[in-house]
C-alpha positions as CSV (number, residue, x, y, z in Angstrom):
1,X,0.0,0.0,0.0
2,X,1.2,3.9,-0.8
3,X,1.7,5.5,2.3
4,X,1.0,8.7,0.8
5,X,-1.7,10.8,1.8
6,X,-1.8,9.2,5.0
7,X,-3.5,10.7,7.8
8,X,-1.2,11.3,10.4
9,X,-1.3,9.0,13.9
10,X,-1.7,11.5,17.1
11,X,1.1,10.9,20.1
12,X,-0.1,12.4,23.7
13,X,3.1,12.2,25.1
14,X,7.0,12.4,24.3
15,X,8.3,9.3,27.1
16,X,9.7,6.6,26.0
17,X,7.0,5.1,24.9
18,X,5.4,8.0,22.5
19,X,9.0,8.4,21.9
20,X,9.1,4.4,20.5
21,X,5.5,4.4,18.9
22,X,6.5,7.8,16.9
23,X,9.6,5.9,15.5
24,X,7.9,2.8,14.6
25,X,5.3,4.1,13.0
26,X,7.2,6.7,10.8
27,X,9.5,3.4,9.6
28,X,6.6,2.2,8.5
29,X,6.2,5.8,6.5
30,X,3.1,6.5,8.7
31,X,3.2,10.4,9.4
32,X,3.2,11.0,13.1
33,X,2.0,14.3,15.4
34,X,3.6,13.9,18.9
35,X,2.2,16.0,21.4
36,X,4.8,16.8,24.3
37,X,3.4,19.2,27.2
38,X,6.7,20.4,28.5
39,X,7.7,22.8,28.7
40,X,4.5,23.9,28.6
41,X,3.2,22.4,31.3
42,X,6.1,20.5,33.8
43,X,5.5,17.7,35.5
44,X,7.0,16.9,39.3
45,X,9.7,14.6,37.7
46,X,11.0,15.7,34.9
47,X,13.8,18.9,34.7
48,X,13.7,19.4,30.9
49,X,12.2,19.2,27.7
50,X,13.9,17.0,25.8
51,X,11.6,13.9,24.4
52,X,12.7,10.5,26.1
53,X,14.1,12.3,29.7
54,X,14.9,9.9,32.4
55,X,14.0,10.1,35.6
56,X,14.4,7.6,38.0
57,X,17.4,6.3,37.2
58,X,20.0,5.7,34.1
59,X,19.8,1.7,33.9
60,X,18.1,0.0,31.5
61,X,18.9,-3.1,34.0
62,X,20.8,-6.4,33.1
63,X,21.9,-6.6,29.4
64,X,22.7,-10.5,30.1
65,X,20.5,-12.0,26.8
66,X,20.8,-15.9,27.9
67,X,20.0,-15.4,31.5
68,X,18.1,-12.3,32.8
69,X,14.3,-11.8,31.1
70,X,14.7,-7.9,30.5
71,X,18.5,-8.9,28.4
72,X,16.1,-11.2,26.3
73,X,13.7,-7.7,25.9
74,X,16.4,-5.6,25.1
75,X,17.8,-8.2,22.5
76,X,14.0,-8.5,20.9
77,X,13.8,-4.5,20.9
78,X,16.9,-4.1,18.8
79,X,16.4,-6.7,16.5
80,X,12.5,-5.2,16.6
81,X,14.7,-1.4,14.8
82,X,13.8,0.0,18.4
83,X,14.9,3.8,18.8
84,X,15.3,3.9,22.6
85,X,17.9,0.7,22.3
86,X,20.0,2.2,19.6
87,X,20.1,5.6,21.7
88,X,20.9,3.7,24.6
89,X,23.6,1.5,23.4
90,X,25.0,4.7,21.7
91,X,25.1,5.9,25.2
92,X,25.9,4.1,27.4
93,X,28.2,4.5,30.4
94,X,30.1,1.4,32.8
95,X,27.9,-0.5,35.1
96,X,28.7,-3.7,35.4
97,X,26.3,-6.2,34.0
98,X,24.0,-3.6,33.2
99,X,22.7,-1.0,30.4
100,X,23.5,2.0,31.5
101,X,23.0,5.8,29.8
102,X,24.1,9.2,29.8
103,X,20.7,10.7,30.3
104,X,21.8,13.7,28.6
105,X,23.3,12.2,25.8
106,X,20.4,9.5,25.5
107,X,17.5,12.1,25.4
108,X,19.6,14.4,23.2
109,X,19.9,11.0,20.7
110,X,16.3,10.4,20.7
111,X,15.2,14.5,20.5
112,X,17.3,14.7,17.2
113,X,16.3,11.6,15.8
114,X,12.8,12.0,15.5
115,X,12.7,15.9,14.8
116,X,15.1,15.4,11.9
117,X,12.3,12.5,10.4
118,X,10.2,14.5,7.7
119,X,7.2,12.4,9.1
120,X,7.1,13.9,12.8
121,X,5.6,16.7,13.9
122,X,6.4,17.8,17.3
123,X,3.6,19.8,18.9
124,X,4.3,21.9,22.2
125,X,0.9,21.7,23.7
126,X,-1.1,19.8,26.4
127,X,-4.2,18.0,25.0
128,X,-6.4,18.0,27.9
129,X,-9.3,15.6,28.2
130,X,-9.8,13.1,25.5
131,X,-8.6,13.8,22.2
132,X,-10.6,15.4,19.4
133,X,-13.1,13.5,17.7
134,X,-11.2,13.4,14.1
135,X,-7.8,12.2,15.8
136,X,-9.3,9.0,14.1
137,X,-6.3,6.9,15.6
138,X,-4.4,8.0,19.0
139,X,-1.7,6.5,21.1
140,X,-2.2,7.8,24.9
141,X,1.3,7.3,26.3
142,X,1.7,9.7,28.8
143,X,3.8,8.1,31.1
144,X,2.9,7.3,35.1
145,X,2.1,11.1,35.4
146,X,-0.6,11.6,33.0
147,X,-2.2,15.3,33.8
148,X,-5.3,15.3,36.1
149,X,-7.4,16.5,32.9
150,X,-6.7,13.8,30.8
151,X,-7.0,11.0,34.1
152,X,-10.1,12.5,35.0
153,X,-11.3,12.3,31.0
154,X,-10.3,8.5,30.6
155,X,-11.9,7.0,34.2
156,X,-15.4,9.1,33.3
157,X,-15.1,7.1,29.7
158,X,-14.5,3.5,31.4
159,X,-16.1,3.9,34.6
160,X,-12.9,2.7,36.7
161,X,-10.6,4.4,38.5
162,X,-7.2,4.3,38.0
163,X,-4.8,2.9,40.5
164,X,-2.0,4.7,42.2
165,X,0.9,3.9,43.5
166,X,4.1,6.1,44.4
167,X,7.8,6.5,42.8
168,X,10.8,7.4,44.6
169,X,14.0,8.8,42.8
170,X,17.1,8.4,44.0
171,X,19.7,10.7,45.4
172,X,22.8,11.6,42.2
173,X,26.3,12.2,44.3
174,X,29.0,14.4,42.4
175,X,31.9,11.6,41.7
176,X,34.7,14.1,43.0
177,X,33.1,14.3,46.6
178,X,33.0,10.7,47.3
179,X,36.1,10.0,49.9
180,X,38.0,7.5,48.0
181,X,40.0,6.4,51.3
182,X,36.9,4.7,52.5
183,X,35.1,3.9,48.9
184,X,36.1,1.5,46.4
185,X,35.8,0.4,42.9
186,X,34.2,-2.7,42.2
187,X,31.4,-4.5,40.2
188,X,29.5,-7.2,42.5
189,X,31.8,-10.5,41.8
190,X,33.9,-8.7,39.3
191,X,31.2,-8.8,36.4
192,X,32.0,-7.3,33.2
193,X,29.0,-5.8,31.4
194,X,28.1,-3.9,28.5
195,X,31.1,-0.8,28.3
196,X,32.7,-2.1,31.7
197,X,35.7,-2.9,33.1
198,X,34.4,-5.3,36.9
199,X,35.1,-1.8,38.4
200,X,31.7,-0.3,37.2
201,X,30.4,0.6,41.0
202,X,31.5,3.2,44.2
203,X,31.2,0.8,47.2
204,X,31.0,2.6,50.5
205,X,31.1,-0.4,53.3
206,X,29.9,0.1,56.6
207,X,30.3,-2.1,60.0
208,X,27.6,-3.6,62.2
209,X,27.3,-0.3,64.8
210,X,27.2,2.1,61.4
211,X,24.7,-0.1,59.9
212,X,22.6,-0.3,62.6
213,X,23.0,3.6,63.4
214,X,21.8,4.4,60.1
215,X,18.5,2.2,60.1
216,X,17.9,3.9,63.3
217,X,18.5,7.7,61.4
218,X,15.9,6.1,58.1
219,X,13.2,5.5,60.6
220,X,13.5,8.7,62.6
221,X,14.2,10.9,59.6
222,X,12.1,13.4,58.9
223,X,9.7,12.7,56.0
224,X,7.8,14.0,53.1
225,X,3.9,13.8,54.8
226,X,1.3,13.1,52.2
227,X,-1.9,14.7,51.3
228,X,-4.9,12.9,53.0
229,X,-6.1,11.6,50.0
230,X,-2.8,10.5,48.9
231,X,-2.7,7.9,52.4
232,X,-4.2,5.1,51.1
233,X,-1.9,4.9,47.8
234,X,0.3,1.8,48.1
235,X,4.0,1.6,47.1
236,X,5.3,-0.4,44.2
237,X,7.4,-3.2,45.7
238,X,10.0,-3.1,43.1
239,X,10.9,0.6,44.0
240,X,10.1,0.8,47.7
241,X,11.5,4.1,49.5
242,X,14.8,2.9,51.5
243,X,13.2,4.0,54.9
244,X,10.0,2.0,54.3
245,X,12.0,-0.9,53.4
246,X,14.1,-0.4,56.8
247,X,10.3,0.0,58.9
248,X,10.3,-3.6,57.6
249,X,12.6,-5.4,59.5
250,X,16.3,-4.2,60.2
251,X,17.9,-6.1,57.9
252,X,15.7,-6.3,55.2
253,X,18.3,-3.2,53.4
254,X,21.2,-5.8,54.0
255,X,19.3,-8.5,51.6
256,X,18.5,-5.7,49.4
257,X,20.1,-2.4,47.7
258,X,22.3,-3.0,50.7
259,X,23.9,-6.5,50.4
260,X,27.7,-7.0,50.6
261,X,27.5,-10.1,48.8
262,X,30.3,-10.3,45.6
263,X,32.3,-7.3,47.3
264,X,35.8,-7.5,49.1
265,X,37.0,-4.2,51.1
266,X,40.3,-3.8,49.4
267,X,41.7,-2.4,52.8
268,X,40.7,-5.1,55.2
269,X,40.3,-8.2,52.3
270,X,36.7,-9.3,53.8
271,X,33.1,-7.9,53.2
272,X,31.6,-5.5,54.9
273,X,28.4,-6.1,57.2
274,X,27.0,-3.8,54.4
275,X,27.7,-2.2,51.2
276,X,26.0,1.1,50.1
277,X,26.8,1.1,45.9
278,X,27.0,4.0,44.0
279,X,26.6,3.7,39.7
280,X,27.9,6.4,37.2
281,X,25.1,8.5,36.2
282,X,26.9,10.4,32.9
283,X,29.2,9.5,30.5
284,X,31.8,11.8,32.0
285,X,31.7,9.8,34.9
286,X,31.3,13.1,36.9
287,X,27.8,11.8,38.8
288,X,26.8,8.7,40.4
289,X,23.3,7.4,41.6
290,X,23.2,6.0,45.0
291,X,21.3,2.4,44.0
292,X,18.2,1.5,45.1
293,X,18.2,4.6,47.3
294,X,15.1,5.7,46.3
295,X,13.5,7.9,49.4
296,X,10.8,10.0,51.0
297,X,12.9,11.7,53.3
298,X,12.9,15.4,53.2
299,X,15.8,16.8,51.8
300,X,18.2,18.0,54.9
301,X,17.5,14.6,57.2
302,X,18.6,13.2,53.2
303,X,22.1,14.9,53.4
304,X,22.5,14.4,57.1
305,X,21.8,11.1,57.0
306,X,23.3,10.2,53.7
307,X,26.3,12.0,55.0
308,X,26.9,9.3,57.4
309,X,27.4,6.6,55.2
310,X,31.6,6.1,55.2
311,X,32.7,7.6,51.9
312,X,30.4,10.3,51.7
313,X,31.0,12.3,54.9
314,X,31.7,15.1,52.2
315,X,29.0,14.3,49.5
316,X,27.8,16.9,47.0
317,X,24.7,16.1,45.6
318,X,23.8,16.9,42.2
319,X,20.1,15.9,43.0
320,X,18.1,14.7,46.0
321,X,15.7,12.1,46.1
322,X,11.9,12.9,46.0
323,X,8.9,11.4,45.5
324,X,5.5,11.6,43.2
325,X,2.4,10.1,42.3
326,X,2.2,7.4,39.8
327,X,-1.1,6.3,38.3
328,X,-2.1,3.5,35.9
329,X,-5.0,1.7,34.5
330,X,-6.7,-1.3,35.1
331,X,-5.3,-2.6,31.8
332,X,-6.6,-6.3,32.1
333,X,-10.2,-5.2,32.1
334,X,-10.1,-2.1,29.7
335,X,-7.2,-2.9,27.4
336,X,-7.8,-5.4,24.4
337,X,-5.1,-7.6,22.7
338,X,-3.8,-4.7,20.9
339,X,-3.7,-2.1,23.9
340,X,-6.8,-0.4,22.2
341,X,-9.0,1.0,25.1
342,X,-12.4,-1.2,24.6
343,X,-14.3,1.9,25.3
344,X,-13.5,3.5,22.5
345,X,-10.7,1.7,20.7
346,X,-9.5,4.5,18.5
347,X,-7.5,4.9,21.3
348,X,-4.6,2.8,22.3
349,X,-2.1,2.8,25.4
350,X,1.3,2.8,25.8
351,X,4.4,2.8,28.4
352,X,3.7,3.0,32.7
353,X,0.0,4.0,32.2
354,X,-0.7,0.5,31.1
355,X,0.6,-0.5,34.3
356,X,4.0,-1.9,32.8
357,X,7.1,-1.1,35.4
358,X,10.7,0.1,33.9
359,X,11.9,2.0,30.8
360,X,12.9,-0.9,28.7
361,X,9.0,-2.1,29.4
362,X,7.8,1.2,28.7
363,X,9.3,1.6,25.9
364,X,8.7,-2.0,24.7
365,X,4.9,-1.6,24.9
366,X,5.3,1.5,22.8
367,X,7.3,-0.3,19.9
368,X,4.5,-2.6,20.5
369,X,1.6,-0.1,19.9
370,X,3.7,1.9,17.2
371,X,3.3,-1.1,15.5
372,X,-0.1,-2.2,15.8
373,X,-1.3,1.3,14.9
374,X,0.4,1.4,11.9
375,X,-0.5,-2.2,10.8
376,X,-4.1,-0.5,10.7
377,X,-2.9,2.9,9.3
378,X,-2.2,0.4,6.2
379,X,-5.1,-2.1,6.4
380,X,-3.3,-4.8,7.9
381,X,-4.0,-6.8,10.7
382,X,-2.6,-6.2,13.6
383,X,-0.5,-9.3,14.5
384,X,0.6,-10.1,18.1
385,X,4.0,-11.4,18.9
386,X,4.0,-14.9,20.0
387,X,3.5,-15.3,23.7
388,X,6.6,-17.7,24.3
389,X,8.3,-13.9,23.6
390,X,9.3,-11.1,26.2
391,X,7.4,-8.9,24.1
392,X,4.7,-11.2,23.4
393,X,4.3,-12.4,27.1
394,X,4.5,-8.3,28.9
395,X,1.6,-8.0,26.4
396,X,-0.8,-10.8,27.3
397,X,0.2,-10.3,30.9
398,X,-1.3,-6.9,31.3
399,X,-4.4,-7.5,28.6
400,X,-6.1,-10.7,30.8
401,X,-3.1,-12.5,31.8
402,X,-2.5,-10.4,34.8
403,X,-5.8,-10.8,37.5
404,X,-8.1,-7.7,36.9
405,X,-8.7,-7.0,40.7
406,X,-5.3,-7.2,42.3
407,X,-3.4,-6.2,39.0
408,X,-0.5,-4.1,40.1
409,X,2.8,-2.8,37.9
410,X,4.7,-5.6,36.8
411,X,8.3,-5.8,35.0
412,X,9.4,-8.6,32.6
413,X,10.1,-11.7,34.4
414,X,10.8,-15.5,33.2
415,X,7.7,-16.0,35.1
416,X,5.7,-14.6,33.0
417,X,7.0,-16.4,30.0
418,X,5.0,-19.5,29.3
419,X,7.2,-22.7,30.7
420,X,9.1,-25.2,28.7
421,X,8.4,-28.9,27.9
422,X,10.6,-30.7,31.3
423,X,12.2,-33.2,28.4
424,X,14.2,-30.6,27.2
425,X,16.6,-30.4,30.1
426,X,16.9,-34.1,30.2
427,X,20.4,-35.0,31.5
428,X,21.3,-31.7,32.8
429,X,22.1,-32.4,36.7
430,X,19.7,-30.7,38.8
431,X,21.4,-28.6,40.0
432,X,22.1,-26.5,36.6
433,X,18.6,-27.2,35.6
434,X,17.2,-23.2,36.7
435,X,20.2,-21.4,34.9
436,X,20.1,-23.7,31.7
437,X,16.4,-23.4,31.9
438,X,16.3,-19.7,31.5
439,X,18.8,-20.2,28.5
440,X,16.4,-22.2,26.7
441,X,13.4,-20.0,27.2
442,X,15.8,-16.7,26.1
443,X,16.4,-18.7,23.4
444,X,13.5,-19.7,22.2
445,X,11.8,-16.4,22.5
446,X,14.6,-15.2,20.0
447,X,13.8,-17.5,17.6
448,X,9.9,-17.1,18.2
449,X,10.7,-13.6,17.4
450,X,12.6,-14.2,13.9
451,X,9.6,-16.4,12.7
452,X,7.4,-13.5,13.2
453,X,9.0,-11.0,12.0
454,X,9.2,-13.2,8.8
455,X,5.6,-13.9,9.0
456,X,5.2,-10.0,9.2
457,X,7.5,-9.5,6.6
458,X,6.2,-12.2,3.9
459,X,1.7,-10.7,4.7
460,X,3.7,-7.0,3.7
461,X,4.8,-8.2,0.6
């Protein structure tokens, strides 16, 4: 089919996702209108208006393709012509086993790409309540802080409300303030990732007394207090504010962001009763994000408290942590196959509203609904990926596989992936069976994923 003449496919919002729908569907020679409210309108997260800003964090997560679930997504994304993976890979900094990004450089790589395509049009608005009537085929992908209008717009349409749950960000330490008589370099058992050298972490160690001192400082802190009606939001699990993780149980933070498993103190040759790691945030390596400190506290018990942790008696910090109110829909029970709301399915949803968790799965659900919009753009059908794929399995979990009334955010997981026939791991000791296991489901999702992609290739010609 000609793809001129087309009309052009709406975008409400320039995240990862939009950012990943625009670019699929403009491969596909489908003209594109992305609607970005910043700087218009800010949002309590984000600091600028590039298209594709991070702000949580700079890791895409484990890059490890045979053995961790989101290496087999990034590996289906870039052999899928994703735009976030090719900026990422194009920017990424050391950390260990991990992707990680120059957020600067990788939002930059995106922002250029897509306004240098003659098929995007980048429109500097807010689009407040639902979209116009004629926008005869939308993409909603406005991210985990979609504006109240537009919230308020979509529940009235499918008579549910949205869930909520809050988002902590993570304190960013200036690299030339960390005390390096007390810190260390040093990737958790050496590993060698993506751009790394086993030396891709800060590791500030701290004895039994200095542990427990500092979970007694998280739980006295003082704290961000919420808005009544904000009390009854829960947390996501996978991104739980250090202090609430420490109201736990005292040593839930040393099987945690906390644990000094894989590390050796170069100055005494043992590990310490805790490790507090710190990953480069920039490609200059002049910033580092304190790991899995995401926090609530307010921002002078932060510094006097962070302060304490050996290495960083002298910390400068490029950015505090905060905290902010996520929402996302009840996808199982409004979202079809194809992420089309069933209410009124000339609208489709992308990224964290969907109730996905991470950037890579954000952005995954986006290449997912680039694509099925412009498979109908072009009178196509609108073919899922196989469900034996990471792709394929994120989608079916949040369209019915997931249970509607205690569906929370979920990331990619081999759990999610449907298990393999037993006989396969014949003769393979036990013991090996769970790593050899994920192997052969990576694998077979990349090979699911070819015969697709074939099978879309050969119905387009």
């Amino acid at each position: 089919m000609s793809t001129a003449g087309l009309q052009p496919v709406h975008i409400i919002g320039g995240g990862l996702a939009g950012s990943e729908a625009a670019w699929q569907l403009v491969q596909a020679g489908v003209p594109v209108v992305l609607h970005e409210m910043r700087p218009v309108r800010l949002t309590e997260a984000h600091q600028t208006d590039q298209l594709a800003e991070l702000v949580c964090s700079n890791s895409f997560r484990s890059d490890d393709v045979h053995f961790n679930a989101v290496g087999v997504l990034h590996e289906e994304m870039r052999r899928l012509g994703s735009l976030i993976l090719a900026a990422a890979d194009a920017n990424k900094v050391p950390a260990g086993g991990a992707l990680a990004v120059d957020r600067d450089g990788f939002a930059q790589h995106v922002t250029e790409t897509l306004l240098d395509h003659p098929l995007v049009t980048l429109a500097r608005e807010e689009v407040a309540g639902l979209p116009p009537e004629d926008w005869d085929q939308v993409i909603v992908a406005t991210g985990p802080l979609t504006s109240p209008a537009l919230t308020d717009a979509i529940v009235a349409l499918t008579g549910e409300e949205n869930l909520a749950f809050f988002d902590a960000i993570a304190p960013i330490v200036h690299a030339d303030s960390i005390d390096f008589d007390k810190a260390w370099y040093q990737s958790r058992y050496d590993k060698v990732g993506p751009g790394g050298t086993g030396k891709d972490y800060v590791n500030c160690p701290l004895d039994h007394d200095q542990f427990e001192a500092f979970i007694d400082a998280l739980i006295a802190g003082d704290k961000t207090e919420f808005q009544e009606w904000e009390k009854s939001t829960p947390y996501f699990e996978g991104c739980l504010p250090i202090e609430v993780m420490a109201e736990r149980g005292r040593e839930t933070l040393r099987f945690g962001p906390m644990k000094p498993v894989g590390l050796t103190d170069p100055r005494t040759g043992t590990r310490a009763h805790a490790v507090v790691q710190l990953r480069q945030d920039n490609a200059l390596g002049t910033l580092y994000n304190m790991v899995g400190f995401q926090t609530k506290l307010k921002y002078g018990a932060q510094q006097e408290i962070f302060r304490a942790i050996p290495g960083l008696g002298h910390a400068e910090f490029a950015r505090l942590g905060g905290i902010h109110r996520n929402t996302f829909l009840n996808s199982p029970r409004l979202l079809d196959g194809t992420l089309r709301l069933k209410a009124m399915p000339r609208l489709r949803f992308a990224g964290q509203v969907t109730g996905v968790e991470g950037y890579v799965e954000s952005a995954a659900t986006g290449l997912l609904a680039g694509r099925f919009t412009a498979a109908e753009r072009l009178g196509d059908s609108a073919a899922q990926p196989p469900a034996t794929t990471a792709h394929g399995a994120l989608l079916g979990h949040i369209t019915g596989g997931a249970e509607a009334e205690t569906f929370q955010p979920m990331n990619i997981n081999f759990g999610l992936l449907p298990p393999l026939d037993e006989s396969v791991l014949a003769g393979i000791p036990r013991k090996e069976r769970k790593r050899e296991r994920r192997k052969a489901v990576a694998l077979r999702a990349l090979a699911d994923l070819e015969t697709w992609q074939n099978s879309q290739r050969l119905a387009a010609a």
